[in-house]
Backbone as a ProteinNet text record, in pm:
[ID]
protein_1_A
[PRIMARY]
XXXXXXXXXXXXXXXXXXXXXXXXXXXXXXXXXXXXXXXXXXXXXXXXXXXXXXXXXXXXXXXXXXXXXXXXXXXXXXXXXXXXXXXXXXXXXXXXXXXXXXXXXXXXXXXXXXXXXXXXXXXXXXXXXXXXXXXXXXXXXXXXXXXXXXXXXXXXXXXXXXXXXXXXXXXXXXXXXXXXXXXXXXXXXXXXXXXXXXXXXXXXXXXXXXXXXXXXXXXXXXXXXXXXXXX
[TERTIARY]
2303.1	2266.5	2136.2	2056.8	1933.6	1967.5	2053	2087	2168.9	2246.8	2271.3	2158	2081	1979.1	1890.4	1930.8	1795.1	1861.2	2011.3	2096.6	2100.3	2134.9	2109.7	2004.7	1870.2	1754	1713	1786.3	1767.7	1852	2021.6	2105.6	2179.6	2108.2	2151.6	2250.9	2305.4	2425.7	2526.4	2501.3	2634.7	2705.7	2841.7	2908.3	2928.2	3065.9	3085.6	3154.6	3233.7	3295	3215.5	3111.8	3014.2	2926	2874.9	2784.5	2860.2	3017.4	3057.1	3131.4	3130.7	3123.2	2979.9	2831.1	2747.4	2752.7	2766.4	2723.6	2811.7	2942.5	3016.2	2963.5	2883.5	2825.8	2727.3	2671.2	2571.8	2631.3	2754.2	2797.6	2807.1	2814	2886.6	3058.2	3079.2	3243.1	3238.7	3290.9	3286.8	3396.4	3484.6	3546.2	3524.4	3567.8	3518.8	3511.8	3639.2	3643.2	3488.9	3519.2	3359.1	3202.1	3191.6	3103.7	3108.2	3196.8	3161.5	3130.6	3196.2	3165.9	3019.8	2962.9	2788.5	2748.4	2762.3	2667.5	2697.6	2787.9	2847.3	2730	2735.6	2642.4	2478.4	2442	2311.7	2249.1	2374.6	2342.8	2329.5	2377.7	2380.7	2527.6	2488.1	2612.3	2552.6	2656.9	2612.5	2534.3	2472.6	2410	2473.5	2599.8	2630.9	2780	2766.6	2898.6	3073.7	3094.7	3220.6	3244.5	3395	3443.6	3349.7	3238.3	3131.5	3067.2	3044.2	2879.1	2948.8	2806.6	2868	2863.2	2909.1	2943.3	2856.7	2806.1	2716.8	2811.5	2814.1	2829	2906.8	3050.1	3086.1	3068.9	2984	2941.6	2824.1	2789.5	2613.3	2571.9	2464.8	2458.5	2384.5	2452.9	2410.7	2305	2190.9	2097.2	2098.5	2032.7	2078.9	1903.8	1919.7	1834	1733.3	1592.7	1487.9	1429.2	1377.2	1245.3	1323.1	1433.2	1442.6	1390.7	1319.1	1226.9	1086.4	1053	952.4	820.8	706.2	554.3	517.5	544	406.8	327.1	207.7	47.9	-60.5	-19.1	-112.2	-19.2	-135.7	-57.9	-8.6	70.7	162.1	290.6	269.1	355.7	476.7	486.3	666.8	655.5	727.4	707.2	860.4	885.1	997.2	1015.4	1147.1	1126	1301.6	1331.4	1467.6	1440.5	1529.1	1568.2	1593.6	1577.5	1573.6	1642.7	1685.6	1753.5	1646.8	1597	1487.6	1560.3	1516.1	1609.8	1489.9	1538.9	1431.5	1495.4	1433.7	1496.9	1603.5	1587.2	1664.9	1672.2	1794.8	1826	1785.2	1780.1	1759.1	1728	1621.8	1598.2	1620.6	1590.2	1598.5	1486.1	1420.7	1229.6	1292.7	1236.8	1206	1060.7	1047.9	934	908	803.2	787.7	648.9	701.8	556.9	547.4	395.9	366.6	384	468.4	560.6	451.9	331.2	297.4	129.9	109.6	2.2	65.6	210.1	239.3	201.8	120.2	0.9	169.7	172.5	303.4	255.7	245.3	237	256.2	373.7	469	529.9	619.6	702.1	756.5	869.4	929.5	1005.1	1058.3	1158.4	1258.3	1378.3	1476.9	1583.7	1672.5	1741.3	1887.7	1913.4	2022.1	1961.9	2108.3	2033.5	2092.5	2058.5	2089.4	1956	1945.4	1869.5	1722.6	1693.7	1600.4	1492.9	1461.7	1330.6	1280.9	1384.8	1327.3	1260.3	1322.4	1263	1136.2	1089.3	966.8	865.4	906.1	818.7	779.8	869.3	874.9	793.1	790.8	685.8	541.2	515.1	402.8	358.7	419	353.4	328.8	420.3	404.4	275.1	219.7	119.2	-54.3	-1.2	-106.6	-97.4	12.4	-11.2	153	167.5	278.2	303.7	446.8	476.2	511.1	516.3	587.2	746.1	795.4	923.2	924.5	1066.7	1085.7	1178.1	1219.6	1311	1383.2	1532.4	1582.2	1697.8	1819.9	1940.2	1971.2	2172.5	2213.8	2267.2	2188.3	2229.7	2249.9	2343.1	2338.2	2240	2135.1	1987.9	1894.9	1944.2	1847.6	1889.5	2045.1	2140.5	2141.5	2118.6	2126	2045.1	2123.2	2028.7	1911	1876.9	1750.9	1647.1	1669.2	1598.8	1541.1	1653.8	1659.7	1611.3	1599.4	1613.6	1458.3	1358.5	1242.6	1162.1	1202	1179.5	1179	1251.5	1278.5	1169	1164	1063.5	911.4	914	792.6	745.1	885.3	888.7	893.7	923.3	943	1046.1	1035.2	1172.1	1222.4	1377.1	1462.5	1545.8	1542.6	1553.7	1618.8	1761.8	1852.6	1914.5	1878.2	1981.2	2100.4	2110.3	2277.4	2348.3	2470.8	2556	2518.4	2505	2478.4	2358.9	2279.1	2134.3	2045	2015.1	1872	1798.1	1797.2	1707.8	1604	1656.3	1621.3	1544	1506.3	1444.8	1321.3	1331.8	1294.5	1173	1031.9	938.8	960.5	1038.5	1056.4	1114.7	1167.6	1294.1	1200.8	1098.2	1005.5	917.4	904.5	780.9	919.7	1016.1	1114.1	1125.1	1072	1119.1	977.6	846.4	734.2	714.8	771.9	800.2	857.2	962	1047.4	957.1	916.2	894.1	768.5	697.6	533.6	519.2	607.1	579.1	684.9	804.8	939.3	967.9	1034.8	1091.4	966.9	829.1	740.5	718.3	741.4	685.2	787.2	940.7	998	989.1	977.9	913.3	1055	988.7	1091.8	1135.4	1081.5	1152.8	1079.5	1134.8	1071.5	944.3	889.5	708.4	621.5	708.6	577.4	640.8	705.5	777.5	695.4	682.7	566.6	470.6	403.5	243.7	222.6	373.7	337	333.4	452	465.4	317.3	284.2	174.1	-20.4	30.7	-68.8	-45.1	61.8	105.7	87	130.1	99.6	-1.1	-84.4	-264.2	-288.8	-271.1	-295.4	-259.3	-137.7	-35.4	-93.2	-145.3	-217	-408.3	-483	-575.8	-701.4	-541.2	-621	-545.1	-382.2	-345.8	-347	-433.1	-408.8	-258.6	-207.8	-134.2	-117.1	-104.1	-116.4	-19.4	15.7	80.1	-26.9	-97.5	-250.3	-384.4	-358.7	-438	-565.1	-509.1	-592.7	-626.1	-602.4	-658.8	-581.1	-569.5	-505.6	-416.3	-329.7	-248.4	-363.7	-457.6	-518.2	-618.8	-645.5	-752.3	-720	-590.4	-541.7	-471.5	-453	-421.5	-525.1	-662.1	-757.8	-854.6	-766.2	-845.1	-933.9	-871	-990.4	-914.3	-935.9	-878.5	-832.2	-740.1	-592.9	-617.8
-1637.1	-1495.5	-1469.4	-1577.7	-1535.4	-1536.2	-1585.6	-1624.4	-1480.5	-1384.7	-1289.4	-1173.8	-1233.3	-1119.9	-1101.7	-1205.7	-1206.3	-1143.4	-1176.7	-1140.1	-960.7	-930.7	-807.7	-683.2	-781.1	-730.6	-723.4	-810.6	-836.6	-740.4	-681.8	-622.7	-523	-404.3	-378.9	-248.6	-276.8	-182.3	-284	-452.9	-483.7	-487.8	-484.1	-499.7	-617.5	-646.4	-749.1	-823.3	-763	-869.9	-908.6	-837.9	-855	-1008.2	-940	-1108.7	-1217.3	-1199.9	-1328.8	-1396.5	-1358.7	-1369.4	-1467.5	-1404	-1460.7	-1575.1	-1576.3	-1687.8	-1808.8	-1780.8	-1892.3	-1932.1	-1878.4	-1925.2	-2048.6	-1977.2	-2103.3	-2248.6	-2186.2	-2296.5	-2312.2	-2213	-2215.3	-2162.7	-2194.9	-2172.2	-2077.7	-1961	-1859.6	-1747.2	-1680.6	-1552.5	-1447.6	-1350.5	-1183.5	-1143	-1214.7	-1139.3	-1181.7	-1308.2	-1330.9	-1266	-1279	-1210.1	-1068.2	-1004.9	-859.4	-807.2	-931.6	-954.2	-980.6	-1035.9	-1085.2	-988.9	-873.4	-811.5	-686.9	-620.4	-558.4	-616.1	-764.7	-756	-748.3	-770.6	-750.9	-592.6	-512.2	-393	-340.7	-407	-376.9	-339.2	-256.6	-240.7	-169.5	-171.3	-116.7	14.4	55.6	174.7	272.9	245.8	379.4	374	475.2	616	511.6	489.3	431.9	389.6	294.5	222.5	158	123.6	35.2	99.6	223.4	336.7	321.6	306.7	315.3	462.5	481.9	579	645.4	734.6	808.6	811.5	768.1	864.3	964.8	961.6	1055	1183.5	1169.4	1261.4	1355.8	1276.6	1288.3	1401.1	1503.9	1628.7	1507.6	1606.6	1502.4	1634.4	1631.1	1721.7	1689.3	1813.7	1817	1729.9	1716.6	1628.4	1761.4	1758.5	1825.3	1833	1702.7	1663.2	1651.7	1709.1	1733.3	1825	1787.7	1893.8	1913.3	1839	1850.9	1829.6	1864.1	1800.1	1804.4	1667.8	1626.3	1576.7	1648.8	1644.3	1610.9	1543.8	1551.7	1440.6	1377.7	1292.8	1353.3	1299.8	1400.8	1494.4	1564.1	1627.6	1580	1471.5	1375.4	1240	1185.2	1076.8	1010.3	927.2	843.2	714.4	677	574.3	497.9	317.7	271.8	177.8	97.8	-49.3	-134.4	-263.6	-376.5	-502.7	-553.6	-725.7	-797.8	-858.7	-987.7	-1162.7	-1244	-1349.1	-1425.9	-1512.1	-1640.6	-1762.7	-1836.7	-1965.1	-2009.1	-1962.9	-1966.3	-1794.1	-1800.9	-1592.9	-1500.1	-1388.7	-1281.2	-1133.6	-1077.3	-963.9	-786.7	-683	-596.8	-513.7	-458.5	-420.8	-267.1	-177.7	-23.7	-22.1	85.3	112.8	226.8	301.4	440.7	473.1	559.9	531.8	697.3	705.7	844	818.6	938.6	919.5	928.2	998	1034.5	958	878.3	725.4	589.1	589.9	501.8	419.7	457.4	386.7	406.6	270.9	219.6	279.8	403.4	454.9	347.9	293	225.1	118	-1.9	-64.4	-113.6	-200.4	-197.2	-295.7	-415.2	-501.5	-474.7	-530.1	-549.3	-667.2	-736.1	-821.4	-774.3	-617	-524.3	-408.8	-323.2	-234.3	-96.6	-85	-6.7	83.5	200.1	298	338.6	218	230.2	204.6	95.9	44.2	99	187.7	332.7	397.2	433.6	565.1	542	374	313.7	342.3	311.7	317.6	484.4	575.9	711.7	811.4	735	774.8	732.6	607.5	555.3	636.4	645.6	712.4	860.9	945.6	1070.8	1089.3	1016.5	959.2	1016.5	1002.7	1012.3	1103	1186	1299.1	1337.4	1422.4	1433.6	1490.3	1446.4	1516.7	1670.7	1731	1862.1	1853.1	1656.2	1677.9	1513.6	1457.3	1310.2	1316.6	1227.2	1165.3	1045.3	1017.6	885.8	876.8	732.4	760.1	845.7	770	910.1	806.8	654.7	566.4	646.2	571.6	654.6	657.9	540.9	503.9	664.9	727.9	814.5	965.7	946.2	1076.8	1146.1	959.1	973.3	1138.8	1163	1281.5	1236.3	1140.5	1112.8	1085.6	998.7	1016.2	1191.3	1258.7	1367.6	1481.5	1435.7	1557.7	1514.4	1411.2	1398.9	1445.7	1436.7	1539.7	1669.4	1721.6	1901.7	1918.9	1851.1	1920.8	1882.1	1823.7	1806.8	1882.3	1956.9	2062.1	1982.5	1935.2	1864.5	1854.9	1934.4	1952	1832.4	1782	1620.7	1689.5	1599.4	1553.7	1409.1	1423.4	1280.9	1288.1	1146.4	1079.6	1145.7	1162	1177.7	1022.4	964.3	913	829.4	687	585.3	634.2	668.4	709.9	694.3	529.1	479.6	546.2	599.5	641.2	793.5	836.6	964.4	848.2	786.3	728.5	562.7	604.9	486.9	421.6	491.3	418.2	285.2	362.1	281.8	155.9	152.2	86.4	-42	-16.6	-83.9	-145	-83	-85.7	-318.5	-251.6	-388.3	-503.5	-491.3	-577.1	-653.8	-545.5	-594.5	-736.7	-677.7	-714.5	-863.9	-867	-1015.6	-1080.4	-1024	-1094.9	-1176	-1101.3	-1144.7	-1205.3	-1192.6	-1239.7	-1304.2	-1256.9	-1352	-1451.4	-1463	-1517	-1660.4	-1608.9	-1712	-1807.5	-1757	-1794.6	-1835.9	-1809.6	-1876	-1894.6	-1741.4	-1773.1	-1849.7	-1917.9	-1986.9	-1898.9	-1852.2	-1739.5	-1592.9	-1512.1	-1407.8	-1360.5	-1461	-1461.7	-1464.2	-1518.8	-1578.7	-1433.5	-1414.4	-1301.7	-1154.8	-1134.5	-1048.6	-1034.9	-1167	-1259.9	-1193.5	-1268.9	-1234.4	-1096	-1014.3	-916.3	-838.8	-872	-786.2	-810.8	-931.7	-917.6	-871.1	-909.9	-841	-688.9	-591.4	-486.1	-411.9	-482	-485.6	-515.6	-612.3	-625.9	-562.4	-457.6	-381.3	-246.6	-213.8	-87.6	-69.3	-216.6	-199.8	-272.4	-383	-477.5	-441.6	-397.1	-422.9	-302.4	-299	-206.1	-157	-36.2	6.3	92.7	52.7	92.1	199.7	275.3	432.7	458.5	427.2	500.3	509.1	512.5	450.7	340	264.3	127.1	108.2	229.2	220.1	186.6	168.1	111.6	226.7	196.5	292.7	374.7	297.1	344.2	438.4	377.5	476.8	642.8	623.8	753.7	881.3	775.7	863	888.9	851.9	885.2	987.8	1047.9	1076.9	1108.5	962.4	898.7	1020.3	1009.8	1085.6	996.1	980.5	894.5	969
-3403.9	-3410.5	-3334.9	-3268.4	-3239.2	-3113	-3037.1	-2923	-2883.8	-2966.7	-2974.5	-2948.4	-3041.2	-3042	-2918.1	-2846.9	-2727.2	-2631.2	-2610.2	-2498.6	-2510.3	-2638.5	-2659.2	-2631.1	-2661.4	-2619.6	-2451.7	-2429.4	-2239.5	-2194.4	-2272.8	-2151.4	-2340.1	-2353.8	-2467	-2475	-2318.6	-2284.3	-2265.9	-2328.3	-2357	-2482.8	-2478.5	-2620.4	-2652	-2740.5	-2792.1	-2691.8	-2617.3	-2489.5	-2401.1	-2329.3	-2259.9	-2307.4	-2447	-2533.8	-2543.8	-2575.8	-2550.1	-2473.8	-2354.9	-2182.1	-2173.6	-2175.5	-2157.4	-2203.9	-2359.7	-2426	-2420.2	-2348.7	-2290	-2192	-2079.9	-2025.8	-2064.2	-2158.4	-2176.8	-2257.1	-2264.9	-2348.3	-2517.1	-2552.7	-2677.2	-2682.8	-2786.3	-2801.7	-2923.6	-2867	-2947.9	-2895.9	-3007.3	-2951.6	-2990.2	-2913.6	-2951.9	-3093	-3161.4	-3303.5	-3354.3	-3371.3	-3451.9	-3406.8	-3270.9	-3192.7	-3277.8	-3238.3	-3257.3	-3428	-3513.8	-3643.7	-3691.1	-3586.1	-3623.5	-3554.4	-3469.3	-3398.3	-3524.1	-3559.1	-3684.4	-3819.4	-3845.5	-3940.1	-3904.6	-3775.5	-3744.5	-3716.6	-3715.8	-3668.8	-3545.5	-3426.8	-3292.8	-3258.3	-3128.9	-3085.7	-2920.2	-2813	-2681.5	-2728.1	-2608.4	-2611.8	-2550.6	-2466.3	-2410.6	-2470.3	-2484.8	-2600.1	-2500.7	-2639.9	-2598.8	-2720.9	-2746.5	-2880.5	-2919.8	-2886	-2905.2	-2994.8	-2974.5	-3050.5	-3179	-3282.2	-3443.7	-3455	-3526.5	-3641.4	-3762.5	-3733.6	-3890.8	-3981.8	-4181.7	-4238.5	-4204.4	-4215.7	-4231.8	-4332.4	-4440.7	-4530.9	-4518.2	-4375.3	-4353.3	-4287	-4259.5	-4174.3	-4071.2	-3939.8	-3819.8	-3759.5	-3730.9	-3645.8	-3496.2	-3470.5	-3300.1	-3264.2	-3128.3	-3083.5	-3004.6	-3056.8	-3024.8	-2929	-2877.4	-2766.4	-2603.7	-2564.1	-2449.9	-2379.8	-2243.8	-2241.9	-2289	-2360.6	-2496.8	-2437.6	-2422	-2344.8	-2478.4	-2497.7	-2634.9	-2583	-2615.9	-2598.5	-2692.6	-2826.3	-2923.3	-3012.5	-3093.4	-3206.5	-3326.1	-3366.4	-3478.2	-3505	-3341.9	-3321	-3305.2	-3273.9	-3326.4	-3332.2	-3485.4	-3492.3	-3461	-3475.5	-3435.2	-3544	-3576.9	-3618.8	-3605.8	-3620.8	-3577.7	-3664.2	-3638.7	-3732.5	-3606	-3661.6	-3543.4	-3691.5	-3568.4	-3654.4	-3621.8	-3758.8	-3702.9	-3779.6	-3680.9	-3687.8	-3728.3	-3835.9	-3920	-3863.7	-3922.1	-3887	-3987.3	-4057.2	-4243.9	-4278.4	-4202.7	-4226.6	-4143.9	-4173.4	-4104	-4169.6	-4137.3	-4201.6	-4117.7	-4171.8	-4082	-4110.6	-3992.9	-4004.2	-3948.4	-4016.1	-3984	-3949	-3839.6	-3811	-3785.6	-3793.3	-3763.2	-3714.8	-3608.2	-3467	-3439.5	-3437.6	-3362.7	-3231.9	-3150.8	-3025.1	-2929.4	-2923.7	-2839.5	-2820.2	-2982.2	-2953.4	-2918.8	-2973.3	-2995	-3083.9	-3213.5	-3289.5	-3388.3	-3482.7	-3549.9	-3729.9	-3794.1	-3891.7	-4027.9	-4014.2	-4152	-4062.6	-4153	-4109.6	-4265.9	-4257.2	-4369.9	-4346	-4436.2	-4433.3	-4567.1	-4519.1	-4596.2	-4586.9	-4660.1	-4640.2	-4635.5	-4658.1	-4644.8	-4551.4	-4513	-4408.8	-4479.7	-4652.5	-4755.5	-4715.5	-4736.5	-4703	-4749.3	-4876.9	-4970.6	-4938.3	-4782.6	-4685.2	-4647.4	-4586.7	-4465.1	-4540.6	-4678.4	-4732	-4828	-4801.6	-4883.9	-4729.9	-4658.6	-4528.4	-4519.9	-4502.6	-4484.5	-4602.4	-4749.4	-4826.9	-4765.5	-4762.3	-4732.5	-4607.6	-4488.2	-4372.8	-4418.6	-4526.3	-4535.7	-4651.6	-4684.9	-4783	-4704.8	-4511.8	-4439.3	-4403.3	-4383.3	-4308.4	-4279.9	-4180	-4151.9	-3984.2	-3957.7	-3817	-3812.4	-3693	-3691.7	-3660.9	-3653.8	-3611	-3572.9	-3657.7	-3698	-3627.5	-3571	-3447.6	-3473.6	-3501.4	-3542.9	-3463.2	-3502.5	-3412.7	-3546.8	-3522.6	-3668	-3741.1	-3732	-3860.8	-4008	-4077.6	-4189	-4281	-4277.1	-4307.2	-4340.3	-4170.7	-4159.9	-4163.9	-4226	-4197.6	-4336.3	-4436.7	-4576.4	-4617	-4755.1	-4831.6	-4884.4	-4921	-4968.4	-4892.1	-4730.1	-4673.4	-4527.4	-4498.9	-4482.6	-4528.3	-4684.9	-4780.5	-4802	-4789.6	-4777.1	-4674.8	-4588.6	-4451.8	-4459.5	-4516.4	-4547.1	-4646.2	-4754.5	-4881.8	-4772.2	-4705.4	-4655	-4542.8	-4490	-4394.5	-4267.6	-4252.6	-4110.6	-4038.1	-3934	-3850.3	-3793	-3831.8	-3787.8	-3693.8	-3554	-3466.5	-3483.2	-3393.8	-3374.8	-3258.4	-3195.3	-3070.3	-3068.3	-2914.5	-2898	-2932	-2969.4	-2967.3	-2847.5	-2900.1	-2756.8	-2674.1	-2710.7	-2642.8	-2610.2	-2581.1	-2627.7	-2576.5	-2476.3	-2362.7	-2477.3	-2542.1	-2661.4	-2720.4	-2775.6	-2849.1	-2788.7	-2668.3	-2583.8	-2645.1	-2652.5	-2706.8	-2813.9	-2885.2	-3032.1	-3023.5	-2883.2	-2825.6	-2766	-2701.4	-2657.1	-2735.6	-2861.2	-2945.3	-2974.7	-3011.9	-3058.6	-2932	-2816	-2762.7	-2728.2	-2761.6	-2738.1	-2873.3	-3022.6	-3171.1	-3124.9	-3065.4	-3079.8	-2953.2	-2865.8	-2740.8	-2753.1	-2808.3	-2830.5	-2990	-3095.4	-3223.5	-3255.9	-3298.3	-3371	-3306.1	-3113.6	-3094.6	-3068.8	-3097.3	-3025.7	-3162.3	-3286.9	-3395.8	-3489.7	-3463.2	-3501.2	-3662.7	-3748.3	-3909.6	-3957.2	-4064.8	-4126	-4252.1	-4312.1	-4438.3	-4429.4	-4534	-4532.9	-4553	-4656.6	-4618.4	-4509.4	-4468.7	-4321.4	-4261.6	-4254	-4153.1	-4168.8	-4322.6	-4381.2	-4305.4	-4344.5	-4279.1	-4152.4	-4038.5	-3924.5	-3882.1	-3962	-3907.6	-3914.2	-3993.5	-4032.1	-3954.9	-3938.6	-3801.6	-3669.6	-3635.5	-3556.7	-3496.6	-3582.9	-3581	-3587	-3635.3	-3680.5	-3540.9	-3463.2	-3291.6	-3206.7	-3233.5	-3193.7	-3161.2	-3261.7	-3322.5	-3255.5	-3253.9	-3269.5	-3144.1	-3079.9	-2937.9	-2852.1	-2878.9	-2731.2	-2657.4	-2544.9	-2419.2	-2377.6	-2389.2	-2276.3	-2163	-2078.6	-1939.2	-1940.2	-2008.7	-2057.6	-2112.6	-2200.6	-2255.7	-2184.5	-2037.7	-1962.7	-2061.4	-2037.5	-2107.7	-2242.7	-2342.4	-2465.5	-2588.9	-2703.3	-2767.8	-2863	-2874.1	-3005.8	-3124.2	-3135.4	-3288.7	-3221.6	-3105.8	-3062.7	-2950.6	-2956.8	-2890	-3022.5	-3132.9	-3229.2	-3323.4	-3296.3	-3379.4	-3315.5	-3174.6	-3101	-2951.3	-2921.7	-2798	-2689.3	-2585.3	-2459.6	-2402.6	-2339.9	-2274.5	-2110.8
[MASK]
+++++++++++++++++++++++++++++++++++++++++++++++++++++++++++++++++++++++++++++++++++++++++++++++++++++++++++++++++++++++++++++++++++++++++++++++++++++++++++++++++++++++++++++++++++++++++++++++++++++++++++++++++++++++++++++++++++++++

């Protein structure tokens, strides 16, 4: 599954025939059914709209997508947040995160060992604890389609915003924020259970937030463009 997860992260407009094409390459023996069975339990799937794209909730209100067009100029004004598969050495967990769009500074994050809706909406208290957006941005997982997490958004007045269907490109930051996550911390560190994974994650983001330069912020760090600084 980690070998999945990387291929995914490198080319994440492939599906399940695509990943296990590659991974014969490298030499494992594997077929589609199972492939597309582990990418199903990790939560991936291609990014562009085809038999591939999951499915919201059919019970769920799906919202139209906001920020096309959009000049965000200020922190706050839209936050964003996704789910990512993180791979242990012994298991695998799934991390929510939720980022002001326009510091990139990472608000909340959240683990779970299910991708049941109850993480998001521990993360989504905690960030709404600080403040709030004028307008939350997700795909249309059912995570984020759910009434409880939705219906936290409304009492708080906050206008939701969702991806079109196969969209990454609507949600790109967040998209980046995960590949910076595995590239620079999981895949280098290799945690062995969910503690350390905590541990790391959590420095991580603390470095994320507070040392690393990005050259989209002209040079300054996440914490310091959302506290403020001039970009």
């Amino acid at each position: 599954m980690r070998v999945i997860d990387e291929l995914y992260l490198a080319r994440p407009f492939y599906g399940s025939p695509r990943i296990t094409g590659s991974l014969r390459k490298l030499g494992w023996q594997v077929n589609e059914k199972r492939i597309a069975r582990l990418m199903r339990l990790m939560g991936i799937q291609a990014v562009l709209p085809g038999p591939h794209t999951s499915k919201p909730h059919p019970e769920h209100r799906i919202y139209p997508y906001l920020l096309r067009g959009m000049d965000i100029r200020a922190p706050d004004e839209v936050w964003c947040s996704d789910i990512t598969y993180i791979p242990m050495r012994r298991g695998y967990l799934y991390l929510v995160a939720i980022m002001d769009w326009f510091s990139r500074y990472v608000l909340e994050w959240e683990l779970s060992n299910s991708l049941e809706s109850a993480f998001c909406l521990i993360a989504l208290e905690r960030a709404l604890s600080g403040g709030k957006p004028g307008i939350f941005n997700t795909d249309q997982g059912s995570q984020f389609t759910s009434g409880d997490f939705s219906g936290r958004l409304e009492v708080a007045g906050v206008r939701i915003s969702m991806d079109g269907r196969g969209r990454m490109l609507d949600n790109i930051f967040i998209e980046r924020l995960w590949r910076s996550v595995k590239y620079e911390d999981i895949y280098i560190h290799d945690y062995d259970d969910g503690r350390a994974t905590r541990q790391g994650l959590g420095k991580y983001f603390r470095f994320y937030n507070s040392e690393r330069p990005h050259q989209s912020l002209g040079g300054l760090t996440p914490v310091e463009v959302y506290q403020g600084a001039a970009v």
